[in-house]
C-alpha positions in Angstrom: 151.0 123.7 89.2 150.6 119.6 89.8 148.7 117.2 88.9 145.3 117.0 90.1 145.2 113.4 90.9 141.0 113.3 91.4 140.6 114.4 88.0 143.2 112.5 86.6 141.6 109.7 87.8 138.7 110.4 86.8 139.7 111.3 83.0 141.3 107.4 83.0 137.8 106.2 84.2 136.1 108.0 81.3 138.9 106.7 78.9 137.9 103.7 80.0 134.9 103.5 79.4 135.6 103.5 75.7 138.5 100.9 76.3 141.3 103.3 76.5 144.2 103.3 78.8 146.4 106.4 79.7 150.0 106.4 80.5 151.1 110.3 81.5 154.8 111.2 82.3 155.3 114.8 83.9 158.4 116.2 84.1 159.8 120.1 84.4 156.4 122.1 83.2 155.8 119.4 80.5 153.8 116.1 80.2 154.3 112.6 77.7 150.7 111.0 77.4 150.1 108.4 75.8 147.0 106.4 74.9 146.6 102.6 74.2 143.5 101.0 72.6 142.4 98.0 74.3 140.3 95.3 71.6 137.4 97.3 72.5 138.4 100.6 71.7 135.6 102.7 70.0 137.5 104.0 66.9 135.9 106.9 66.2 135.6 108.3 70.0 139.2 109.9 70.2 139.0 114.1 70.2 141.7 115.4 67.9 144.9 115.6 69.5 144.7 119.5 70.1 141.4 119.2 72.1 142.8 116.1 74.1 145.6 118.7 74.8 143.3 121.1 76.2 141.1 119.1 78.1 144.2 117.3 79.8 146.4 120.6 80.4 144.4 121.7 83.8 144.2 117.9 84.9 148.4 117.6 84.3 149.3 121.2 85.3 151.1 122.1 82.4 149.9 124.4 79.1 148.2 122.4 76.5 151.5 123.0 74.0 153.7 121.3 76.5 151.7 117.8 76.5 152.9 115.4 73.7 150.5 113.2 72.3 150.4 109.5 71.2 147.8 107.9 70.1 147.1 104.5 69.5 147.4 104.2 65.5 151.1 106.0 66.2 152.1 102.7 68.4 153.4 99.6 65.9 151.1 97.1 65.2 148.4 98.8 66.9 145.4 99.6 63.9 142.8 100.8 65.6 
């Protein structure tokens, strides 16, 4: 499978939204996403990671338990 560039682009727009920013690597079957928190960022509107997995696994191509996460609180100096 590939990416499905439409809905890719639309997941970033709905990240957005929320003042989110995604970065997504894919490479042999698996996929590196990362989020970033812009100063907007709600807090509290990030899924668990498992979920994001789920709902980005038909966008990316790949099965949910080959996407690695990273959210913003996991990036130094980032709080949110």
């Amino acid at each position: 499978m590939s990416i499905d560039q439409a809905q890719l682009e639309d997941f970033r727009k709905t990240m957005a939204a929320d003042d989110y920013h995604l970065e997504v690597d894919v490479t042999d079957g698996a996929a590196d996403v990362r989020i970033k928190a812009g100063p907007d960022a709600c807090a509290e509107c990030l899924v668990p990671k498992t979920m994001m997995a789920t709902m980005l696994a038909p966008v990316l191509g790949v099965d949910a338990e080959r996407i690695a996460l990273t959210y913003p609180t996991e990036f130094p100096g980032d709080h949110k």
